[in-house]
C-alpha positions in Angstrom: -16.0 11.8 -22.8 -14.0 13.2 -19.9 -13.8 16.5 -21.7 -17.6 16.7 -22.2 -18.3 15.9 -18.6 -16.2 18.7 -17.2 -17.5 21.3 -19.9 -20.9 20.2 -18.8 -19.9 20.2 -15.2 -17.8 23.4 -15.2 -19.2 24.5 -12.2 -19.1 21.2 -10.0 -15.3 21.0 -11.1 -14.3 24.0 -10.2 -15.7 23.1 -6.3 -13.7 19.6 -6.2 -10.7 21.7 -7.0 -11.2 24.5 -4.7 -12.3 22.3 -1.9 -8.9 19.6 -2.5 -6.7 22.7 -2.9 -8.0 23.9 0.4 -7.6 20.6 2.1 -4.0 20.3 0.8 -2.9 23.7 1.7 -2.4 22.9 5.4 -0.1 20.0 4.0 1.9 21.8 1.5 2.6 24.6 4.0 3.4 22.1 6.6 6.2 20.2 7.7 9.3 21.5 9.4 7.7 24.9 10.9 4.0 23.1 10.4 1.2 23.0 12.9 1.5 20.2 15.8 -1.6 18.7 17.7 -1.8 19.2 21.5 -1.2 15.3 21.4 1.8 16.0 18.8 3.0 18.5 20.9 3.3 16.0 24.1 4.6 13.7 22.6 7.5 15.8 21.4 8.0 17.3 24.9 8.7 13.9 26.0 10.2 11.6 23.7 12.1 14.1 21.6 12.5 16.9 24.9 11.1 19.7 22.8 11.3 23.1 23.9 8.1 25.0 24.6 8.5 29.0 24.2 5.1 30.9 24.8 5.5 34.6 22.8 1.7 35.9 24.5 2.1 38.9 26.5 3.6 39.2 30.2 -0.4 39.7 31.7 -1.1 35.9 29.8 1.5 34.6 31.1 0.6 35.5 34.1 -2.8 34.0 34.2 -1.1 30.7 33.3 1.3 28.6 30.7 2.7 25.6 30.4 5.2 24.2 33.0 8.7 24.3 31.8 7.7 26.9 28.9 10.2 29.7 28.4 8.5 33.3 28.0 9.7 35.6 25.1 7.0 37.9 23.6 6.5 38.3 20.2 7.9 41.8 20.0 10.9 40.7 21.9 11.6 37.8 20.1 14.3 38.6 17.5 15.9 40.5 20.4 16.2 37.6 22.3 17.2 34.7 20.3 20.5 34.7 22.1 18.7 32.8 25.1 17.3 30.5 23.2 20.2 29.7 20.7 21.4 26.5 22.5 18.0 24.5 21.8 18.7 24.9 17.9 18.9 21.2 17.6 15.8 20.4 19.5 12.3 20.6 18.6 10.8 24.2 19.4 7.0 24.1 20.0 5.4 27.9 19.6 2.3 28.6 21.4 0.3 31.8 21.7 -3.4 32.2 23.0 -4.6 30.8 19.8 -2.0 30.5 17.3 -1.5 33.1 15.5 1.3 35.4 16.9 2.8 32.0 17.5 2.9 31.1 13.4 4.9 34.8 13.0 7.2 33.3 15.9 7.6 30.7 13.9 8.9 32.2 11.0 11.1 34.5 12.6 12.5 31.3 14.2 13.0 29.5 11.0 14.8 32.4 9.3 16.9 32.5 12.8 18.3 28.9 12.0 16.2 27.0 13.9 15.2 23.5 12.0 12.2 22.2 14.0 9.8 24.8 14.7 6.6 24.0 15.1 3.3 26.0 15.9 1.2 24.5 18.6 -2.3 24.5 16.4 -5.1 26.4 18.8 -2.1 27.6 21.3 -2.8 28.1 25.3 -7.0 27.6 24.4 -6.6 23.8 23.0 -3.7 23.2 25.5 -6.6 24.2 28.4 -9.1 22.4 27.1 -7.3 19.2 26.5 -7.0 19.3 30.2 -3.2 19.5 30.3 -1.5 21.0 33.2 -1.3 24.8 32.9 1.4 26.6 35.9 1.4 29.9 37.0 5.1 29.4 38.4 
């Protein structure tokens, strides 16, 4: 019976199991190194005194980033992991303008040794329009 539904059905299967394998990828690729909320991300600054490092370019920067955030471009990065070596044990929040040279960030952090990287999902855009303090400083 189940066999006749999905032959007659071929088409409506093959949707269900596009649309759950698209819903799961986020998941499977997740965890340590995954995507964080603004609201994750906060939380982590504060209860678990995550790091923040920003990897956009010196002009965004410029126009604004999140206080305490330490600023180490993309193309810098592996360069510069020295300065950034002593927060291997705490939580590393990667942020960009909208997340994606912050996911490469992440990965060369992870292949660096670093355990709890995590990319901050919409970067500098859903930190600014969550209304969370942004510094020029």
């Amino acid at each position: 019976m189940l066999l006749d539904f999905i032959q007659q059905n071929v088409f409506l299967v093959l949707l269900a199991l596009i649309s759950g394998g698209m819903l799961l990828y986020p998941l499977l690729r997740g965890g340590p190194g995954g995507g964080v909320s603004v609201a994750e991300a906060t939380l982590k600054i504060n209860r678990e005194d995550a790091v923040v490092v920003d990897v956009r370019e010196s002009d965004e920067w410029g126009k604004g980033h999140i206080p305490g955030a330490r600023h180490i471009t993309l193309g810098q990065l592996e360069k510069r992991l020295h300065e950034i070596e002593k927060f291997k044990a705490r939580p590393l929040i990667v942020c960009c303008a909208s997340g994606g040279r912050s996911t490469k960030a992440c990965e060369v952090l992870k292949k660096a040794g670093f355990a709890q990287v995590f990319n901050l999902n919409g970067g500098m855009g859903a930190w600014a329009e969550a209304n969370l303090p942004i510094t020029t400083k």
